[in-house]
C-alpha positions as CSV (number, residue, x, y, z in Angstrom):
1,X,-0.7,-27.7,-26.3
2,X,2.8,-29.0,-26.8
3,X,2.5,-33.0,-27.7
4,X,5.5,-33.6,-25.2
5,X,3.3,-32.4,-22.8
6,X,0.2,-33.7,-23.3
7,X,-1.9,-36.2,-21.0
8,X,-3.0,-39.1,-22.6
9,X,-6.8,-39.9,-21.9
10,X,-8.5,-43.1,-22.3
11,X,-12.0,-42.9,-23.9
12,X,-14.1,-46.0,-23.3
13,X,-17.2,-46.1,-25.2
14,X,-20.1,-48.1,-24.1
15,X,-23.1,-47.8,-26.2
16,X,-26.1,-48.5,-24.0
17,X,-29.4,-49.0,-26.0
18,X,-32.5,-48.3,-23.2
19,X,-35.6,-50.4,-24.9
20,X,-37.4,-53.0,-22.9
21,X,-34.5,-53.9,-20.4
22,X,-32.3,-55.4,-22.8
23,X,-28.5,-54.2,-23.6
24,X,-29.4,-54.1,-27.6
25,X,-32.7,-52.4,-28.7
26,X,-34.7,-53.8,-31.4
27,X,-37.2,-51.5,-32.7
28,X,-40.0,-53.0,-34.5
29,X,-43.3,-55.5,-34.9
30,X,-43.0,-58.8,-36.4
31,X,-40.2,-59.2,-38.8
32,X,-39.5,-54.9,-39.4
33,X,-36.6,-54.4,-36.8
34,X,-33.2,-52.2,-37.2
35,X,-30.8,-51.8,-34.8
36,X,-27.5,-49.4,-33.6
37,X,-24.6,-51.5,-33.4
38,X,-21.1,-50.2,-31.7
39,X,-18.1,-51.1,-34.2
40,X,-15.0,-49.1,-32.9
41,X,-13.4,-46.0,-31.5
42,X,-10.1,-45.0,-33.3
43,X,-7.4,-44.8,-31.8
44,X,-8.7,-45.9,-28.4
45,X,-6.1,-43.9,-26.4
46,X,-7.0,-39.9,-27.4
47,X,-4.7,-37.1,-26.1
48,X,-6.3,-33.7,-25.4
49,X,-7.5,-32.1,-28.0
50,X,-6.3,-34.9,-30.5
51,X,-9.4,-36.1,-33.0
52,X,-10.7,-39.4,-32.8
53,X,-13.6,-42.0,-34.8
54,X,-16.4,-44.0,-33.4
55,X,-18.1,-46.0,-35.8
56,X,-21.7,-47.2,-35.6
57,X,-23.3,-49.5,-38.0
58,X,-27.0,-50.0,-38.3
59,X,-28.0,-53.2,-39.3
60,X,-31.7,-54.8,-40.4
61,X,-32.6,-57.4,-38.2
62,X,-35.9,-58.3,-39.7
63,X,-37.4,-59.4,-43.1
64,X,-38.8,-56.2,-44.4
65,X,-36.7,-53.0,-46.0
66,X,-36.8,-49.9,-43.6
67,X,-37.7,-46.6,-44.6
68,X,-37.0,-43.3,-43.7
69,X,-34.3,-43.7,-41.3
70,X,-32.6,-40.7,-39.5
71,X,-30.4,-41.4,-36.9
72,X,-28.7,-38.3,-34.7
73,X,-27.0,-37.1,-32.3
74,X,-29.3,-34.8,-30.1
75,X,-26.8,-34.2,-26.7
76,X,-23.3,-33.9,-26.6
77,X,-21.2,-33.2,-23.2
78,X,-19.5,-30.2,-23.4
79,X,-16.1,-32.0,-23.1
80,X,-16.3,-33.8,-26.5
81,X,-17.2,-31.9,-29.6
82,X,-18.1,-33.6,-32.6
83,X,-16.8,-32.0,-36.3
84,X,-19.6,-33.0,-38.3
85,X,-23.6,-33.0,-39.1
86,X,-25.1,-34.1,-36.3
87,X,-28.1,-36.1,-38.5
88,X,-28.1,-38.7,-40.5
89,X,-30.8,-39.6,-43.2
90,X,-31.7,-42.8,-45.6
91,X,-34.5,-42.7,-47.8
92,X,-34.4,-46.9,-47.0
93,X,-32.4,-49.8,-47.1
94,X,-31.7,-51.7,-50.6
95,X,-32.3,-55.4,-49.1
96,X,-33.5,-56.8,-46.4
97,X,-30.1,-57.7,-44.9
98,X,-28.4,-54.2,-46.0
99,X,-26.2,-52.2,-43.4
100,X,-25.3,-48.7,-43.4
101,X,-22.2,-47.5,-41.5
102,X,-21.7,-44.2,-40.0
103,X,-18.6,-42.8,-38.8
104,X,-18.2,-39.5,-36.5
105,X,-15.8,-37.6,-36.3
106,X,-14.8,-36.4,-32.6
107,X,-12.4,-34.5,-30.6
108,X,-12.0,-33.6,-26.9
109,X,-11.5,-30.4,-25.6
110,X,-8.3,-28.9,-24.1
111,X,-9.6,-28.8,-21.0
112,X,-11.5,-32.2,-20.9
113,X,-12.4,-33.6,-17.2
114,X,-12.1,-37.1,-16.6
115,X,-15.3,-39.2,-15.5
116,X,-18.2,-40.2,-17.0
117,X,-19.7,-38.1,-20.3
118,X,-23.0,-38.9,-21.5
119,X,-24.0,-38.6,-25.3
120,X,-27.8,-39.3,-26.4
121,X,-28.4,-40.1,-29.8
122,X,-31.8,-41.1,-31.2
123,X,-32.9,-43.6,-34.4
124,X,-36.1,-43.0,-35.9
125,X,-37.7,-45.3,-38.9
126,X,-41.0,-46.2,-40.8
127,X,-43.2,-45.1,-43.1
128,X,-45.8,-42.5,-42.5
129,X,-48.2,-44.7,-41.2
130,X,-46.0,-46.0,-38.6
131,X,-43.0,-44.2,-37.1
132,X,-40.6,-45.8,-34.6
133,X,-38.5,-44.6,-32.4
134,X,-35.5,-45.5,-30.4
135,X,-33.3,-43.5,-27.6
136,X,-29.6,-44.4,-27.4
137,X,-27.3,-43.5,-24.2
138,X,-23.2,-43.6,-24.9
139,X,-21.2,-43.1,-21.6
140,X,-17.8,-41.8,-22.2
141,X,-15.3,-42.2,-19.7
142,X,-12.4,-39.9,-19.4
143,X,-9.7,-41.2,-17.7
144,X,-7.0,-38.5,-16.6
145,X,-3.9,-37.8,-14.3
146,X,-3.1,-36.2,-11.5
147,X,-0.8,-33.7,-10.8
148,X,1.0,-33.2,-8.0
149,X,3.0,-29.7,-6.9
150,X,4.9,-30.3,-3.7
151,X,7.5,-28.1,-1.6
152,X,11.0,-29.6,-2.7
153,X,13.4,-26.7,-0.8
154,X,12.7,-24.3,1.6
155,X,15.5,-21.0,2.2
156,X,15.4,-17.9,4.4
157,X,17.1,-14.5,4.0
158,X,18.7,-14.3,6.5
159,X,19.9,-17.8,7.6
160,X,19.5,-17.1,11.2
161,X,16.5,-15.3,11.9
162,X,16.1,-12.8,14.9
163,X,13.5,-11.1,16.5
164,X,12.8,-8.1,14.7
165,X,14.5,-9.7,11.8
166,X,12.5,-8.5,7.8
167,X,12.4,-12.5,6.2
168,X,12.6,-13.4,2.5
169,X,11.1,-16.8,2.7
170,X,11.9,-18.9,-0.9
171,X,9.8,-22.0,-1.3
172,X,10.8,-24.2,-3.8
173,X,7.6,-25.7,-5.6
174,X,8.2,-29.2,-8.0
175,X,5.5,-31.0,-9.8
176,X,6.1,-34.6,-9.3
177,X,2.6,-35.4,-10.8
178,X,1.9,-37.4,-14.4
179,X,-0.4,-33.9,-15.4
180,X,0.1,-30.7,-15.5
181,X,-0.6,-28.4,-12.9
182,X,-2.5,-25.1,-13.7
183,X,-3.1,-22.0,-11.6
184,X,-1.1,-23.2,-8.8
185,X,-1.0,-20.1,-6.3
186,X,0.6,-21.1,-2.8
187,X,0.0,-19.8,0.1
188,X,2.0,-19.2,3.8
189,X,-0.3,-18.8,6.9
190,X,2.3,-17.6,9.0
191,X,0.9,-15.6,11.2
192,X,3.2,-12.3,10.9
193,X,3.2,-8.8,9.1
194,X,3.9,-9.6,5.0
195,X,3.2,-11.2,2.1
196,X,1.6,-14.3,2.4
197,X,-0.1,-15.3,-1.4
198,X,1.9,-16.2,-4.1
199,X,0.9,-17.0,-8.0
200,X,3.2,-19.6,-9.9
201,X,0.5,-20.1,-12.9
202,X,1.6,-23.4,-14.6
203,X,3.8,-26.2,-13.3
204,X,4.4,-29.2,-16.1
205,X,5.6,-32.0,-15.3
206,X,8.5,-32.3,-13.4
207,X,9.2,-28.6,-13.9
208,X,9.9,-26.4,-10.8
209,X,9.6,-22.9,-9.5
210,X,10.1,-20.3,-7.0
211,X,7.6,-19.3,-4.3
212,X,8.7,-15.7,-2.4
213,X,7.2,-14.9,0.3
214,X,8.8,-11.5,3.0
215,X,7.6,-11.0,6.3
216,X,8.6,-9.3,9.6
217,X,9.3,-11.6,12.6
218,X,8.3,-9.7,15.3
219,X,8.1,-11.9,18.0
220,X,10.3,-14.7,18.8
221,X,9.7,-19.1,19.0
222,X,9.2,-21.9,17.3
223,X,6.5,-22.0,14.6
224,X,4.9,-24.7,12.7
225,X,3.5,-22.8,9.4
226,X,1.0,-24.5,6.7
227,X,1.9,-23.8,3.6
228,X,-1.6,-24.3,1.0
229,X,-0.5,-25.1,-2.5
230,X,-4.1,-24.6,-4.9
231,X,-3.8,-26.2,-8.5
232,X,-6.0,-27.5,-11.0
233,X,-5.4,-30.8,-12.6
234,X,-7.5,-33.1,-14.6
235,X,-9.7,-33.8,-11.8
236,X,-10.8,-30.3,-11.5
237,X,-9.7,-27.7,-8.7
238,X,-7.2,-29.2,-6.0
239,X,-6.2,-28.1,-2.5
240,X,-2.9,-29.6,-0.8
241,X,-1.7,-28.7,2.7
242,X,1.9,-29.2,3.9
243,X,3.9,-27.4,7.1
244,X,7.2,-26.0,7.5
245,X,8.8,-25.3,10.4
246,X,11.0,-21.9,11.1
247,X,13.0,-20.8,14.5
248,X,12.6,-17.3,15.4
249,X,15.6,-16.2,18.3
250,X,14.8,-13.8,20.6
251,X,18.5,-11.7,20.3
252,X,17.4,-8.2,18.2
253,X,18.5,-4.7,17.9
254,X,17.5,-2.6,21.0
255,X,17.2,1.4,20.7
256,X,16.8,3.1,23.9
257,X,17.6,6.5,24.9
258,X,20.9,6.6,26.9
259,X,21.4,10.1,28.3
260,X,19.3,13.5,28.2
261,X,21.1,16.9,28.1
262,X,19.5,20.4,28.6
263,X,20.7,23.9,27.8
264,X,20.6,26.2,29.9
265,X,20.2,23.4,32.8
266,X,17.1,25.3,34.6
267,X,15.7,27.5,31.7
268,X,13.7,30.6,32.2
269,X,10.8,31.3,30.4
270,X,12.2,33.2,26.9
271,X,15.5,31.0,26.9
272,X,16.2,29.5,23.6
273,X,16.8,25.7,25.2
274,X,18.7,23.4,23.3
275,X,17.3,19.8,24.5
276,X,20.2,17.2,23.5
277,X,18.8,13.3,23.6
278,X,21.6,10.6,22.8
279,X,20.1,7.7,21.7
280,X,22.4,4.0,21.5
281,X,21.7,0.9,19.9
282,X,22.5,-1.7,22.7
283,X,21.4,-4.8,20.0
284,X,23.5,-7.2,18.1
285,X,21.8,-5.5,14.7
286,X,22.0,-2.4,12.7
287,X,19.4,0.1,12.3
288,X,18.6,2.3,9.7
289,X,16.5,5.3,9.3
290,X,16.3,6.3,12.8
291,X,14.5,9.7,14.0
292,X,13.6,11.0,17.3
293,X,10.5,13.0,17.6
294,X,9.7,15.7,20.5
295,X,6.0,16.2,21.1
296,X,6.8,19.5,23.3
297,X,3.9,22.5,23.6
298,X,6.7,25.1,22.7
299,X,7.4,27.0,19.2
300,X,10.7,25.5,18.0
301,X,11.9,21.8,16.1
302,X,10.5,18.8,17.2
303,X,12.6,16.1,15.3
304,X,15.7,15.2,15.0
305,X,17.1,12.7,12.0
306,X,19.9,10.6,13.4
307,X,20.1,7.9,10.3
308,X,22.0,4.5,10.8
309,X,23.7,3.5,14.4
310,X,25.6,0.3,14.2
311,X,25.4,-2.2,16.9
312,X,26.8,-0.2,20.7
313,X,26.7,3.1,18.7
314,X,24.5,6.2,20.1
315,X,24.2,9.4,18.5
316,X,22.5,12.3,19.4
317,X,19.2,13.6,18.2
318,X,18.9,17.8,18.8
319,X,15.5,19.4,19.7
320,X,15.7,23.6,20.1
321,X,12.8,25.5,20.6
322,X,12.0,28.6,22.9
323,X,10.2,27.8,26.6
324,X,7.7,30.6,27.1
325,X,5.5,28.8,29.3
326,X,6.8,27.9,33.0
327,X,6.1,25.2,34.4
328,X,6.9,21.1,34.8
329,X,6.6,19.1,31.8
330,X,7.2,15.7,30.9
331,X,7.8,15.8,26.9
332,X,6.4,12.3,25.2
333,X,9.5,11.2,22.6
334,X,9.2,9.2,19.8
335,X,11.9,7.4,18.4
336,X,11.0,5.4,15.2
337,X,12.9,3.5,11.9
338,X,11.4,2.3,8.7
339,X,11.4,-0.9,7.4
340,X,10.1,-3.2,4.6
341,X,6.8,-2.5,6.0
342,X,6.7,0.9,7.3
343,X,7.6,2.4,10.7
344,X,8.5,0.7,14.3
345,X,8.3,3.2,17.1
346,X,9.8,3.1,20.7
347,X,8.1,5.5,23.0
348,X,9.6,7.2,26.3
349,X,9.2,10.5,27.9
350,X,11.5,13.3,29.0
351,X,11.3,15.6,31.9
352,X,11.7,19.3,31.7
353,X,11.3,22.4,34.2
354,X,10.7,26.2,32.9
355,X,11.1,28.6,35.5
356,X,9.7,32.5,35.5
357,X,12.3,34.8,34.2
358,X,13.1,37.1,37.7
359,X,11.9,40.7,37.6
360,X,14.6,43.8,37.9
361,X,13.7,44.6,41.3
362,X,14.3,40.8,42.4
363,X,17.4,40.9,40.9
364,X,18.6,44.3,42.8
365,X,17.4,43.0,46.1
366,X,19.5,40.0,45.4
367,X,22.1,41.9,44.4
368,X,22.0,44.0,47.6
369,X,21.2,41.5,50.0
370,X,24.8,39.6,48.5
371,X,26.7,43.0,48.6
372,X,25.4,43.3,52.6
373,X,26.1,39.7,53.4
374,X,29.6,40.6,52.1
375,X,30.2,44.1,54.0
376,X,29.1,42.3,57.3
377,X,31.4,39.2,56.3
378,X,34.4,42.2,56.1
379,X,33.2,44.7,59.1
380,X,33.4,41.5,61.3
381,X,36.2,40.8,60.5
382,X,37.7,44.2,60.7
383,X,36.4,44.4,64.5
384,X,38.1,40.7,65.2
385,X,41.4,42.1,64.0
386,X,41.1,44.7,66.0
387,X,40.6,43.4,69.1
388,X,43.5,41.1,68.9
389,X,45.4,43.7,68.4
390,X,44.2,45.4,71.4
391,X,44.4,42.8,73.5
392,X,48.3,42.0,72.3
393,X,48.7,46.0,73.1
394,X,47.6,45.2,76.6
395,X,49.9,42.1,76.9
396,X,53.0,43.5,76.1
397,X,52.5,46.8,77.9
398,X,51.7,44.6,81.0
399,X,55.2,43.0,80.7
400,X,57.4,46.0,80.3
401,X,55.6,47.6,83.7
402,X,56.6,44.1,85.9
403,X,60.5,44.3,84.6
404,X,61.2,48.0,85.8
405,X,59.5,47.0,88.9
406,X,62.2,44.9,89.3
407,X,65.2,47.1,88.3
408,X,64.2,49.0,90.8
């Protein structure tokens, strides 16, 4: 670990003797006694995985010489590891009022916990008549740091978000904390379609970085979203919760299907019909990737790629297949687009009529019954003609008989 970045921790070693109720034990009858005394821990301020001393001294506190004294270390927490033999032996003491000091050598591990650490030692002594023994408890107390990772900026792609809208989210994740933060993965519950986990790994101290989160806002409002930011410090695993606030507006990109065109206008059955659908983005957005898709029972195309329509643009989207079923259908449509996280749809329907193709004789009977309607149209005419004419014939011959009547 870099030394710039280390956290200093603060051993305090208490050396607690358990023997009859008293803070020192003294083992022995009459005037044999030795004891574990506590002398010092060097330095007393130890960084992570920095080396450090604690010195114990036994000392006689009676009138005869021990013998056969072993004093060891028999449990160590797993947070401190000590770099040496883990026994010591004397044979015995040279006077009465002899010491012996021992010094072990210890280091913490890189990823020490703070809080209390107990190590057990044990100190044995006498001849082999009489053996006494001692238990020794040293509590080591680790004192750490915290850290601290909290949201420092938050940005959206785009600035204005609209229903509909695909959102690049960027929180901006600072340690303001006296440890480091490790493992920090963030999280967004908000609530739509997208990403919503993100790993950092390592935040130290007053370092920063980038949490991205994308997303589809698919319905509009206001919304409150927590935002969990997991770390580990010093003390272990930590859980943080915090809340942003976004605005989603309710303005978005509309597709709908303006006009339908069919050709021939009243197919027969065998007509190749050519089924036109002009679709129009009435939004305030572009879309991309549009296609239109015909779910017709005919043999023919059933989609039509339109692409991009910019905001009041249509275009159309051409179906051609061959009717050779009558009848009335109504034709489900499909009209889709892709985006960051697949396809949106809009679904409508269509209506279309197939009539029977006429036989020859239908279509001779027709003829003929036009071809008479016509020849009676002409005949009576023909008669009316005439009998204007008569009737003018008979008008004027009337006139010429009454003025030779009068000649005369």
């Amino acid at each position: 670990m870099n030394y710039n970045s280390r956290i200093s921790f603060l051993f305090v070693l208490v050396l607690a003797i358990s023997s009859l109720g008293s803070n020192i034990a003294e083992a022995g009858s009459g005037d044999e006694c030795l004891r574990a005394v506590l002398e010092d821990i060097s330095p007393s301020s130890v960084g992570i995985d920095e080396e450090f001393t604690v010195g114990i001294s036994l000392e006689n506190c009676g009138t005869q010489i021990p013998e056969n004294i072993t004093f060891e270390i028999i449990s160590i927490p797993p947070d401190i590891i000590v770099t040496e033999s883990l026994v010591a032996h004397f044979p015995r003491f040279v006077y009465s009022n002899s010491e012996r000091q021992l010094r072990y050598h210890m280091r913490t591990t890189p990823d020490a916990k703070p809080g209390p650490h107990i190590i057990k030692m044990k100190l044995t002594y006498g001849n082999k008549d009489v053996k006494r023994t001692t238990y020794y408890e040293v509590e080591v107390i680790v004192i750490g740091e915290h850290a601290e990772p909290r949201i420092s900026s938050v940005t959206t792609n785009p600035e204005y978000i609209y229903e509909g809208d695909t959102v690049d989210l960027r929180l901006g994740i600072e340690n303001f904390g006296k440890a480091i933060a490790k493992s920090v993965d963030v999280g967004l519950d908000h609530g739509f379609k997208g990403i919503k986990n993100t790993t950092l790994g390592t935040l130290g101290l007053n370092s920063s970085q980038t949490a991205l989160f994308k997303f589809k806002a698919n319905r509009s409002g206001t919304f409150e979203i927590p935002v969990i930011i997991n770390y580990e410090d010093d003390y272990g695993i930590q859980k943080d919760e915090y809340n942003i606030k976004i605005n989603v507006l309710d303005k978005k990109g509309s597709l709908n299907l303006a006009s339908v065109k069919v050709d021939p206008v009243l197919p027969h059955t065998g007509d190749t019909v050519e089924l036109t659908m002009r679709i129009e983005n009435s939004g305030e957005r572009t879309i991309n990737s549009i296609r239109v898709y015909a779910d017709h029972p005919f043999k023919g195309l059933k989609e039509s790629f339109i692409g991009t329509l910019d905001t009041n643009e249509d275009g159309p989207a051409v179906i051609t297949f061959v009717a050779d079923k009558a009848g009335e259908y109504q034709i489900p449509v499909t009209i889709t687009y892709i985006d960051d996280f697949g396809e949106e749809q809009i679904e409508t329907k269509v209506n279309l009529i197939v009539m029977k193709k006429d036989s020859g004789a239908g279509t001779a009977l027709l003829i003929f019954l036009i071809l008479a309607i016509i020849g009676g149209l002409i005949y009576y005419n023909y008669r009316t003609i005439r009998s204007k004419d008569a009737v003018i014939r008979q008008l004027m011959e009337g006139g010429g008989n009454s003025a030779n009547n009068k000649k005369q």
